[in-house]
VOLOLUM-63565 format. One record per residue (C-alpha): x, z, y; residue number from 1; residue in one letter. Coordinates in Angstrom, 2 decimals, decimal comma, padded with zeros to 5 digits. Example, Ala and Ser with C-alpha at 12.3 -4.5 7.8 and 13.67 -1.06 7.14 Angstrom:
       X       Z       Y pos code
  012,30  007,80 -004,50   1    A
  013,67  007,14 -001,06   2    S
% end
This chain:
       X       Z       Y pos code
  034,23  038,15 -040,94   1    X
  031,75  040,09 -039,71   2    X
  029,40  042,21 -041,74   3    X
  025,66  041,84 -041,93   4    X
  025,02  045,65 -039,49   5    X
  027,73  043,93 -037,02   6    X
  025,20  040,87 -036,69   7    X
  021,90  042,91 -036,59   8    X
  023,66  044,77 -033,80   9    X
  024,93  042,22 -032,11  10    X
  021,47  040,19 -032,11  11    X
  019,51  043,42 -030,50  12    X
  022,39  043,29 -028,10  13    X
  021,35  039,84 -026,63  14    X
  017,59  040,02 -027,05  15    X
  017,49  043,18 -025,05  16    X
  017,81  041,01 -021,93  17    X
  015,34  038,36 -022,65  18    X
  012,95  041,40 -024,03  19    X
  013,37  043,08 -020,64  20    X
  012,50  039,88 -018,95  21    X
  009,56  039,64 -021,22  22    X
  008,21  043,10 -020,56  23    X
  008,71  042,72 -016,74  24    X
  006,76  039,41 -016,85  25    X
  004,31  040,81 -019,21  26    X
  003,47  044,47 -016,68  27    X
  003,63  042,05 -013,18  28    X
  000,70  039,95 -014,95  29    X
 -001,15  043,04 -015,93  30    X
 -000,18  044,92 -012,44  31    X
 -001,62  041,71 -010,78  32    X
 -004,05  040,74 -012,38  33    X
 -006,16  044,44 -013,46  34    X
 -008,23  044,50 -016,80  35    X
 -010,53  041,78 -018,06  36    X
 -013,47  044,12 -016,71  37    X
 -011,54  043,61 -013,34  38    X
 -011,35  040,48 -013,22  39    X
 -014,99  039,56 -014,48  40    X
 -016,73  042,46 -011,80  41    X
 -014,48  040,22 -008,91  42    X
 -016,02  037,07 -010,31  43    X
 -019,63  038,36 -010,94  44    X
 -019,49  039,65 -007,22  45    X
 -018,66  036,38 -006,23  46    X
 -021,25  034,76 -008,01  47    X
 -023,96  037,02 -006,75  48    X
 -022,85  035,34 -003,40  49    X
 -022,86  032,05 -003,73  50    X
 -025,05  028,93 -005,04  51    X
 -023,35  026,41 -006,33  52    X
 -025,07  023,23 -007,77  53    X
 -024,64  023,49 -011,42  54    X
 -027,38  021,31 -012,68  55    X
 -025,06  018,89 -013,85  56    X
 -021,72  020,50 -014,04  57    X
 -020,42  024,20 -014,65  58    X
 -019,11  025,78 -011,43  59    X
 -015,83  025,50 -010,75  60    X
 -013,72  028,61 -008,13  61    X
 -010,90  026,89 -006,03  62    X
 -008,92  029,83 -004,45  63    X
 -007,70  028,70 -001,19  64    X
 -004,16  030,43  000,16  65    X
 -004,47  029,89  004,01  66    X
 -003,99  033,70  005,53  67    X
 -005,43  032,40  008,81  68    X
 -008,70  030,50  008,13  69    X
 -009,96  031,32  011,73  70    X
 -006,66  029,91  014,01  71    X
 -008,20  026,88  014,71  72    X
 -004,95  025,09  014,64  73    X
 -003,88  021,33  012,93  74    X
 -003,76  023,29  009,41  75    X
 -007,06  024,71  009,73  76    X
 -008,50  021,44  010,34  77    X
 -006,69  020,69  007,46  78    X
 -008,33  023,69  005,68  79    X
 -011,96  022,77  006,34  80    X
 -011,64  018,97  006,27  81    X
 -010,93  019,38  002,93  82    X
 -013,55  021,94  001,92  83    X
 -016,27  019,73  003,04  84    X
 -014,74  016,99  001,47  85    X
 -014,99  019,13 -001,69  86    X
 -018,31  020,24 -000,62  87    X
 -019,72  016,53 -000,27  88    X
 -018,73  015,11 -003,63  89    X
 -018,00  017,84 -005,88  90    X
 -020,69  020,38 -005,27  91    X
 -020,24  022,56 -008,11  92    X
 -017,25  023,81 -006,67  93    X
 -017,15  027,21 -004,96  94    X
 -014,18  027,46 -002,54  95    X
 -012,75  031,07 -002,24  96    X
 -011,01  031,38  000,72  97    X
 -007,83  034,51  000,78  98    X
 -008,04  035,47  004,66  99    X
 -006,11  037,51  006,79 100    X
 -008,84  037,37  009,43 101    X
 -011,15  040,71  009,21 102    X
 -014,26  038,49  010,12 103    X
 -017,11  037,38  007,52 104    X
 -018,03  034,27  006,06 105    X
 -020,69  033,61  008,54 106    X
 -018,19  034,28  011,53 107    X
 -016,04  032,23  010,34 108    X
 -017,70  028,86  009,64 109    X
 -019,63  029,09  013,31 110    X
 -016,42  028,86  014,67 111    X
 -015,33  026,07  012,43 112    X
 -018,19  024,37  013,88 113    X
 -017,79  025,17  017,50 114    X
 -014,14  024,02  017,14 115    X
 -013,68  020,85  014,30 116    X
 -017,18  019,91  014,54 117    X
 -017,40  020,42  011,01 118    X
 -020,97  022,07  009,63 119    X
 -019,94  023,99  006,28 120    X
 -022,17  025,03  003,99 121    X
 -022,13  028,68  003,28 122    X
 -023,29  028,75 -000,35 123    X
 -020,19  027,51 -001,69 124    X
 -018,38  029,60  000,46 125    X
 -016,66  033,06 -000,11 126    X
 -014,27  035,05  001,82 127    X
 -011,46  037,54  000,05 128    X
 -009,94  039,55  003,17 129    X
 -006,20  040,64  002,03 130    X
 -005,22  043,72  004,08 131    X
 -001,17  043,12  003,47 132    X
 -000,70  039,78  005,34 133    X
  001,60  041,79  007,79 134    X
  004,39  040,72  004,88 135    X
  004,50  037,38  006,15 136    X
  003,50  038,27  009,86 137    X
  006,17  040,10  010,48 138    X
  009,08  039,14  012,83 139    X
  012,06  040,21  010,32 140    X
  015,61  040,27  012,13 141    X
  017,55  039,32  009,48 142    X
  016,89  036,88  006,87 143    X
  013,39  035,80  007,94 144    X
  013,29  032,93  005,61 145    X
  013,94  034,65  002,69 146    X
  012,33  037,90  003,66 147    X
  008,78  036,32  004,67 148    X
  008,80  034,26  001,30 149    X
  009,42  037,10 -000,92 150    X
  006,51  038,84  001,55 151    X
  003,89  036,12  000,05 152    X
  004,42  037,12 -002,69 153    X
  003,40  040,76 -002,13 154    X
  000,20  038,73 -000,38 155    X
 -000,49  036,33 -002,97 156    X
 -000,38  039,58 -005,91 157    X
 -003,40  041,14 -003,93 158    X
 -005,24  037,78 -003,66 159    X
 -005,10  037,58 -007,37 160    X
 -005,66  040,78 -008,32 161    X
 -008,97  040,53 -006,03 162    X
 -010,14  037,45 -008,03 163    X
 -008,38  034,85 -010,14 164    X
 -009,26  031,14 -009,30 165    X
 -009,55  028,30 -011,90 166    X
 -007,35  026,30 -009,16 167    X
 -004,79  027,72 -006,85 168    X
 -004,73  025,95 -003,48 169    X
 -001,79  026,44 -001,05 170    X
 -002,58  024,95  002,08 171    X
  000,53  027,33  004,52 172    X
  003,74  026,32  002,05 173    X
  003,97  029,16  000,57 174    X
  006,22  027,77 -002,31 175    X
  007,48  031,41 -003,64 176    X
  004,00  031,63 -004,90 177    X
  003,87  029,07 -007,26 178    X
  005,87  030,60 -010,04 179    X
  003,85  033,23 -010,10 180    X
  000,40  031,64 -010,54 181    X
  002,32  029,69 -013,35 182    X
  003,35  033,15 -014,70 183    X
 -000,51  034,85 -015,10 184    X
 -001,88  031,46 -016,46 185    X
 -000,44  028,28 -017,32 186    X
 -004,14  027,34 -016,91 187    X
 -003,97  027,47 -013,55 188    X
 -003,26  024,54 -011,58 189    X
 -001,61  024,83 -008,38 190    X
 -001,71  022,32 -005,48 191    X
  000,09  022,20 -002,72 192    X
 -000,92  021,13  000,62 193    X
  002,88  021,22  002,67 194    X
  002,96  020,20  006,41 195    X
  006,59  021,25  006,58 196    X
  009,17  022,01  004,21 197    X
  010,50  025,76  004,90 198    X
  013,85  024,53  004,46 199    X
  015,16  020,84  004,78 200    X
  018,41  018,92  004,48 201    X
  018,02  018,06  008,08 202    X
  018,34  022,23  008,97 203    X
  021,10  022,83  006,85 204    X
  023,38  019,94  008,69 205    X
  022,53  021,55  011,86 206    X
  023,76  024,82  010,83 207    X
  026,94  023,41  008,96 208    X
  027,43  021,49  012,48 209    X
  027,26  024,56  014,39 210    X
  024,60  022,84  017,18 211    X
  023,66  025,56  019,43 212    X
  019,95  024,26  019,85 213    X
  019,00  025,41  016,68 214    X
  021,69  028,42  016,03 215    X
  021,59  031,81  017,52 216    X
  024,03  031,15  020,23 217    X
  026,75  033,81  018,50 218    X
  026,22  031,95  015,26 219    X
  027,10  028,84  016,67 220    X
  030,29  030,28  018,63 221    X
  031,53  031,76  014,72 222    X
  033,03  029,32  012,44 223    X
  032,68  032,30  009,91 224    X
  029,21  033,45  010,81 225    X
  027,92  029,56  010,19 226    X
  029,50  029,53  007,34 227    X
  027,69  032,55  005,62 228    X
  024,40  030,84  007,53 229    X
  025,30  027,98  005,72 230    X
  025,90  029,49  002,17 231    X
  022,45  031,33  002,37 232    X
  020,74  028,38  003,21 233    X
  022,05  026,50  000,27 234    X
  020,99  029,66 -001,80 235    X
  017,52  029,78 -000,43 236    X
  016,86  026,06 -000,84 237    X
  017,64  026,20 -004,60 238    X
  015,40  029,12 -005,30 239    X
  012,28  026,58 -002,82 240    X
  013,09  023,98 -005,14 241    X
  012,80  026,14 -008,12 242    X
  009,48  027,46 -007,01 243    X
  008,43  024,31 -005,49 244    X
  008,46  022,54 -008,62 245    X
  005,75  024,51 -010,24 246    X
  003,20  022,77 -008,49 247    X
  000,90  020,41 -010,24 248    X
  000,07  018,24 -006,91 249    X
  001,37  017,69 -003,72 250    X
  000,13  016,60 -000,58 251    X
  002,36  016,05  002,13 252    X
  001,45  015,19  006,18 253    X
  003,66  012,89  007,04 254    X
  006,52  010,58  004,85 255    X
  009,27  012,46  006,81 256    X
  007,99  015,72  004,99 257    X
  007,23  013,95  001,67 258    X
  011,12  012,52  001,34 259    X
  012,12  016,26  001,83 260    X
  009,77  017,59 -000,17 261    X
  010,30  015,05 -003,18 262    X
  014,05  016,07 -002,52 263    X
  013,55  019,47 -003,09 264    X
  010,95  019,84 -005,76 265    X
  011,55  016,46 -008,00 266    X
  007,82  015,68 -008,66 267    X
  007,90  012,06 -006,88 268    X
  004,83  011,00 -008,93 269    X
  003,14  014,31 -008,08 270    X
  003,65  014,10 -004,42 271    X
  001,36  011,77 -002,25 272    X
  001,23  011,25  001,50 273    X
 -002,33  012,72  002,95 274    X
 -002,28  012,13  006,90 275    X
 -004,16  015,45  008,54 276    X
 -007,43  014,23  009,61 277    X
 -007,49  014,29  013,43 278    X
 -010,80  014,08  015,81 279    X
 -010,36  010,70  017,75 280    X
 -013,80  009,92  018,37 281    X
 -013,98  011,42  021,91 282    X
 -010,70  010,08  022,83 283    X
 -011,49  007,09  021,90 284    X
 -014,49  006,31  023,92 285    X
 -012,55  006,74  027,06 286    X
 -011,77  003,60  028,95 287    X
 -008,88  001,60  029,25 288    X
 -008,31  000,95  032,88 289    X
 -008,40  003,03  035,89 290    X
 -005,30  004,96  034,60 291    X
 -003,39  006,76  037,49 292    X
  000,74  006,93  037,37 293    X
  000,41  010,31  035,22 294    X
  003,09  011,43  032,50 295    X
  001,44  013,58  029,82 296    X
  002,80  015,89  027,92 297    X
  000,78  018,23  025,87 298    X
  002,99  020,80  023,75 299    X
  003,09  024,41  022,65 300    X
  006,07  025,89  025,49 301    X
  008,00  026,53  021,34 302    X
  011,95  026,20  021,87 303    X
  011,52  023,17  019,40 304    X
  009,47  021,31  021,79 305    X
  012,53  020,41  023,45 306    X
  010,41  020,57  027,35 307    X
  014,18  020,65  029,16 308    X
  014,47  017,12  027,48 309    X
  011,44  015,81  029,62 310    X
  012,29  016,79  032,64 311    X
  015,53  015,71  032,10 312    X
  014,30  012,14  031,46 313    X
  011,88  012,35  034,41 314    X
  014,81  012,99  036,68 315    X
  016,67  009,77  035,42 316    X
  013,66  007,98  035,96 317    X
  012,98  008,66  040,06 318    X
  016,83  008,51  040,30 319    X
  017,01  004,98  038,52 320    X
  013,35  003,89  040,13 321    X
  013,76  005,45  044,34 322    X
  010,45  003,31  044,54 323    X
  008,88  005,82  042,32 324    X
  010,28  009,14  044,44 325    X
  007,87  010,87  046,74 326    X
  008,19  011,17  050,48 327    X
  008,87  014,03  051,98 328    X
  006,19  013,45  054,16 329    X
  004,22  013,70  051,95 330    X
  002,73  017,05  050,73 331    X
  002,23  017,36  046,71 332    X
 -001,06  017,72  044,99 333    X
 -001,84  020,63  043,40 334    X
 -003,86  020,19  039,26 335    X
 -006,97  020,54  040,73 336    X
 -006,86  018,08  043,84 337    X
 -005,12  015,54  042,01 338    X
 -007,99  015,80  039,14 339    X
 -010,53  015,45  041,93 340    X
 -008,36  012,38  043,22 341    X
 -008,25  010,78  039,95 342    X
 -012,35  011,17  039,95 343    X
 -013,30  009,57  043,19 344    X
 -010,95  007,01  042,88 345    X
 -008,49  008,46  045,96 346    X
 -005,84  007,78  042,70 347    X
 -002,12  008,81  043,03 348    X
  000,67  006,92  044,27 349    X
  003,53  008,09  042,71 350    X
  004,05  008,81  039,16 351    X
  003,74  012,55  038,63 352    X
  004,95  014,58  035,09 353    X
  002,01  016,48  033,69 354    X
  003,13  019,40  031,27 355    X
  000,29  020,80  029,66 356    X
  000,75  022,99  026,61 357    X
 -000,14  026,78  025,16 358    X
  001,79  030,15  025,49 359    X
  001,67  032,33  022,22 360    X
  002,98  035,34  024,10 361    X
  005,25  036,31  027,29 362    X
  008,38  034,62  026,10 363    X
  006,39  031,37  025,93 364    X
  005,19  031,72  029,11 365    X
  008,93  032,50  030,64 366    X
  009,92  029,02  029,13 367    X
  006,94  027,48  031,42 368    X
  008,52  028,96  034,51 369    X
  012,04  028,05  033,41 370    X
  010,85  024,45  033,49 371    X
  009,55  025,16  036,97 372    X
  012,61  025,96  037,55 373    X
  014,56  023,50  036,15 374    X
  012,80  020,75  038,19 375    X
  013,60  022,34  041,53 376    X
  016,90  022,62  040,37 377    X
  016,77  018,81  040,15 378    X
  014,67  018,20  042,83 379    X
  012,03  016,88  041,05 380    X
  009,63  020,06  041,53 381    X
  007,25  018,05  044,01 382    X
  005,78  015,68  041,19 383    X
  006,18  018,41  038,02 384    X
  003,27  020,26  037,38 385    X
  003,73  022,76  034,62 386    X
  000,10  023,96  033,43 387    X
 -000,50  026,83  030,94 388    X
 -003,52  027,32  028,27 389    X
 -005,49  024,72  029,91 390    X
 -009,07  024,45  028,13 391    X
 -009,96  021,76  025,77 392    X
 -012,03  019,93  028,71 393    X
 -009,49  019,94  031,03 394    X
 -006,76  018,36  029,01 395    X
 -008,96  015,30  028,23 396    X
 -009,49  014,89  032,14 397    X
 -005,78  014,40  032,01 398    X
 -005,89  012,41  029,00 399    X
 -008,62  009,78  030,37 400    X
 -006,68  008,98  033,50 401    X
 -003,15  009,35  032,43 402    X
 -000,72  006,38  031,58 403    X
  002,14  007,54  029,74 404    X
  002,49  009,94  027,04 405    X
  005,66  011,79  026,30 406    X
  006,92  013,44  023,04 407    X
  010,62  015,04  022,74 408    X
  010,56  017,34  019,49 409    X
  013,13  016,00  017,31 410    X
  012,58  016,08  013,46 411    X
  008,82  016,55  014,38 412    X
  006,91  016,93  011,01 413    X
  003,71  014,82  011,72 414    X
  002,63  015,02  015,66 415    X
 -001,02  015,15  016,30 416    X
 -000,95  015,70  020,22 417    X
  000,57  011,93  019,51 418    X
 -001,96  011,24  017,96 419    X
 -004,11  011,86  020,50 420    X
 -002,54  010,33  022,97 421    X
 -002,66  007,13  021,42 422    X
 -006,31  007,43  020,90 423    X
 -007,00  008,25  024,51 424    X
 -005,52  005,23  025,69 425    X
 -001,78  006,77  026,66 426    X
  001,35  004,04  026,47 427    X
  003,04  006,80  024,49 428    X
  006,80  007,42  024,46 429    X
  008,03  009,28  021,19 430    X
  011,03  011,09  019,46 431    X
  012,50  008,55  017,23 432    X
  012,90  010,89  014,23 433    X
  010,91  012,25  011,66 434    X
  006,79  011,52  011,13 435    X
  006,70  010,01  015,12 436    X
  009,11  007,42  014,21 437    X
  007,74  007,05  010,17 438    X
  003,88  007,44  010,66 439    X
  002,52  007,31  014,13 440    X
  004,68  005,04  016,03 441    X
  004,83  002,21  013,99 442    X
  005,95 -000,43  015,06 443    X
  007,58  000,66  018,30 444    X
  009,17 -000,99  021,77 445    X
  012,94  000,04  021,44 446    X
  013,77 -000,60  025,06 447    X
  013,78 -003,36  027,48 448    X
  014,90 -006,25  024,90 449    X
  011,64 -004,86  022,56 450    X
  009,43 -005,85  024,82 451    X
  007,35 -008,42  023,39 452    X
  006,56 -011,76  025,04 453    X
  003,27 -013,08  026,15 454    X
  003,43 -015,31  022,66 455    X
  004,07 -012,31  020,60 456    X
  000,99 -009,77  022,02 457    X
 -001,12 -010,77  018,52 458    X
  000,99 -007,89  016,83 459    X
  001,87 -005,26  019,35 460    X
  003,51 -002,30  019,26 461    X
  001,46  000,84  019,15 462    X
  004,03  002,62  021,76 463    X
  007,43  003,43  022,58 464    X
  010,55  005,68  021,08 465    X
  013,46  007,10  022,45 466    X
  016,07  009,39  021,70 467    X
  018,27  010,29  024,68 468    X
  017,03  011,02  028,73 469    X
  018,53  007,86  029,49 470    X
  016,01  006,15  027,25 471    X
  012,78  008,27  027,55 472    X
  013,17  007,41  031,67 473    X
  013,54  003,47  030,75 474    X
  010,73  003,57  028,07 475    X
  008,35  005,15  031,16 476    X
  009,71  002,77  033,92 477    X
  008,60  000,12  031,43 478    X
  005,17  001,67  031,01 479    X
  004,52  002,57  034,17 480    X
  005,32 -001,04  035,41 481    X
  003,52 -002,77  032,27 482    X
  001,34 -005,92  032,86 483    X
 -001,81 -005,81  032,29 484    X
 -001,27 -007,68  028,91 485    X
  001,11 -005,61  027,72 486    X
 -000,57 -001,96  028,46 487    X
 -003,89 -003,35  027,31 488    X
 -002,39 -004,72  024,10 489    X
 -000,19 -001,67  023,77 490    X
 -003,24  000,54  023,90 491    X
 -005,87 -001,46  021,70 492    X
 -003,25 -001,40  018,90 493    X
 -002,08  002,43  019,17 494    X
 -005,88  003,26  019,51 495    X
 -007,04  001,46  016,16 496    X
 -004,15  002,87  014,64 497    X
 -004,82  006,26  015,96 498    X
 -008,81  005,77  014,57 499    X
 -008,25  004,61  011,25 500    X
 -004,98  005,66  009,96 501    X
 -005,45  009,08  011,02 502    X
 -009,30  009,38  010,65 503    X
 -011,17  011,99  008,73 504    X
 -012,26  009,24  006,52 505    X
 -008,79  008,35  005,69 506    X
 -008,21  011,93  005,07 507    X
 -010,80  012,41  002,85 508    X
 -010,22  009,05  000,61 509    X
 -006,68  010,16 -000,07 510    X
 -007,45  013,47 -000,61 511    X
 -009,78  012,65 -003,41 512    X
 -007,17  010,18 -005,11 513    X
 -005,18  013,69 -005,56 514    X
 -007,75  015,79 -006,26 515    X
 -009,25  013,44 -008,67 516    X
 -006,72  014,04 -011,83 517    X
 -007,11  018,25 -011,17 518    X
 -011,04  017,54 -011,51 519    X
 -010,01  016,02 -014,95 520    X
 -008,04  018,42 -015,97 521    X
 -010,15  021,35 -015,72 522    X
 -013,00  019,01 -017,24 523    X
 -010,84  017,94 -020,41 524    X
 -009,91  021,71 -020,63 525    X
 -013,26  022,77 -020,67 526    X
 -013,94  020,38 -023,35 527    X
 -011,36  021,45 -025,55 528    X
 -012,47  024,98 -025,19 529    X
 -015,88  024,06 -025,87 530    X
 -014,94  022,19 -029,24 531    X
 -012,76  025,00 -030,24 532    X
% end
């Protein structure tokens, strides 16, 4: 038996570990955080900046976690859509935003206006610059997952420590930040705005499979070196959905993204489906007829993009269609004469495969001449045009007199450039995976026997999806040679679709059914604090 000093001893033995834990939990709150006096300076400086309407209701400080306010990408729109939102019905809210970008307030919200069209209002508005983002900027060799995740954390410990919201707002999926907002406050909601998980099911397959489009090339050759991949992405998606599940709401873009995300964090009734908002109203105004034989494709030149696929699929289609194959009499058109022809009504007469999308740097832009490339290879080179950072007023020439749109990113998350295509009047052709085949192209023409029949045009597709060359080049033969029933009923449907299912209305009326209970939370806090 042992004696009473044996079971003291033993007992200090086993709480040294959970004191340790304690203590290290108890100085990362204090290191992040600073003193109270801290804490209230950062808020009284932020109060001397902004005017919030609290005539009716106390303020309210959101802190918003996007490191790159000023991108002007999908998630920015994102980003500001739903600040106005907040602006418009709840305006005792002041929205802190934690930027990367060394620009001010007012800087920043003329460009939001210049390019979402959105007009924010400044006095709800305040801007913490973090000087660390580099942590999750950086291009680490080894590990990057893991590495860049622990990095945001490094980031998100000098956004707190240089004010402490009432609500913590993730809009990048930055997951590994979550437990520790839970860990300085329990009071502290945090929702989650997550347009791709970091890690999904669908990635861990591929590496366990070994597919050489989405391994390093000597990872894919190693049985052994896939393995270890393998094991460390099992690792790393158990710690994502540990720190995953410390949000209090989720929105997801797309339902592809919400099945992994429910997956991986286990919050089902926390997690709701919020569509990005997406500006159709241009697009939409451009008529319906007077399309020329033009294949869009508008892309980032990203390895993900899958570009080789298109081209591939554009072969098949003048090899299956000669009709469709340009003479070699005749000379080829260069962007800006076939723009012009398009205008004066010269049109085109054979179909030509328009690649529009943007280089980040010079690796993107050695993809764009490998596609060059690849379609003299083929022989295809005379009717592929391959067309770089094209402005915002070119690519909706393209868009008003093209015909077909083309998508080939597999496992796509959501897809606005499809999106926009539908909305501009495009017979689209998609990747049947992911949000494309769940959310945008619903219901789609499977191949020749999808077709619908004169009879059945009352509920028509919205476009076309395809998985394989074989089929892309049949879905755009059918487009291309579409009655006039058929494109025009095609095209009404995918544009109504296109307007009101992926609206800013529609973003804004289901972001408010998940904002609504974290409104009512703070408020039934409040109250209790009040009574006590």
């Amino acid at each position: 038996m042992p004696n009473l000093e044996s079971l003291i001893h033993l007992c200090f033995v086993l709480a040294l570990p959970v004191m340790g834990v304690i203590a290290m939990g108890m100085g990362i709150k204090t290191f992040t955080l600073g003193t109270q006096a801290h804490q209230e300076e950062c808020k009284e400086r932020i109060k001397a900046s902004t005017s919030p309407d609290t005539s009716t209701h106390e303020a309210y400080y959101l802190g918003f976690f996007h490191l790159y306010p000023n991108a002007g990408g999908g998630g920015e729109r994102v980003l500001w859509t739903m600040i106005k939102a907040i602006q418009d019905k709840y305006p005792f809210m002041v929205c802190v935003i934690y930027s990367g970008d060394s620009l001010s307030r007012d800087s920043i919200l003329q460009n939001v206006k210049a390019k979402f069209g959105l007009t924010i209002r400044p006095e709800t508005i305040y801007v913490v610059e973090l000087t660390n983002r580099w942590w999750v900027d950086y291009k680490f060799p080894r590990l990057t997952l893991l590495m860049q995740s622990l990095g945001s954390l490094a980031v998100a410990s000098q956004a707190i420590h240089r004010f402490c919201p009432d609500v913590f707002i993730d809009t990048v999926g930055f997951a590994f930040t979550y437990p520790l907002i839970h860990l300085l406050s329990t009071r502290i909601p945090v929702v989650a705005y997550t347009h791709y998980p970091a890690i999904s099911s669908d990635m861990q397959t591929m590496v366990s499979s070994r597919e050489a489009g989405f391994n390093n090339e000597a990872i894919a050759r190693s049985a052994l070196m896939s393995k270890l991949k393998s094991m460390y992405y099992r690792v790393f998606a158990l710690a994502y959905s540990f720190a995953g599940s410390f949000a209090s709401t989720i929105m997801t873009n797309s339902s592809w993204t919400q099945n992994h995300i429910v997956q991986l964090f286990g919050k089902p009734q926390m997690t709701k489906v919020v569509y990005p908002p997406c500006d159709t109203l241009v697009l939409a105004e451009f008529p319906l007829v007077g399309r020329q034989p033009l294949v869009m494709s508008l892309a980032q030149f990203r390895p993900e993009k899958n570009h080789k696929l298109q081209i591939e699929a554009f072969a098949h289609l003048l090899k299956a269609h000669p009709e469709f194959v340009m003479p070699a009499s005749e000379r080829p058109l260069d962007p800006e004469t076939l723009l012009a022809n398009c205008r004066d009504g010269s049109g085109i007469r054979y179909p030509v495969l328009v690649m529009i999308g943007g280089a980040r740097n010079i690796e993107d832009e050695a993809r764009a001449e490998e596609l060059r490339q690849m379609a003299a290879r083929l022989g295809i080179d005379r009717q592929v045009l391959v067309i770089v950072n094209a402005p915002w007023s070119q690519i909706l020439e393209w868009l008003r007199f093209g015909k077909v749109g083309m998508h080939t990113m597999r496992d796509e998350h959501f897809g606005i450039n499809i999106v926009e295509m539908m909305a501009a009047g495009l017979l689209t052709v998609a990747h049947d995976s992911a949000g494309p085949k769940l959310d945008i192209i619903v219901p789609a023409i499977r191949g020749a026997g999808d077709v619908p029949t004169d009879e059945e045009c009352l509920q028509f597709p919205v476009g076309f999806v395809a998985t394989t060359a074989e089929q892309f080049a049949e879905s755009i033969a059918i487009a291309l040679g579409a009655s006039e029933k058929l494109a025009e009923g095609v095209q009404r449907a995918a544009r109504t679709a296109a307007s009101a299912k992926f609206s800013e209305d529609a973003f804004r009326t289901a972001f408010y059914r998940s904002f609504g209970p974290v409104v009512r939370w703070l408020d039934n806090q409040r109250s209790a604090d009040d009574d006590d």
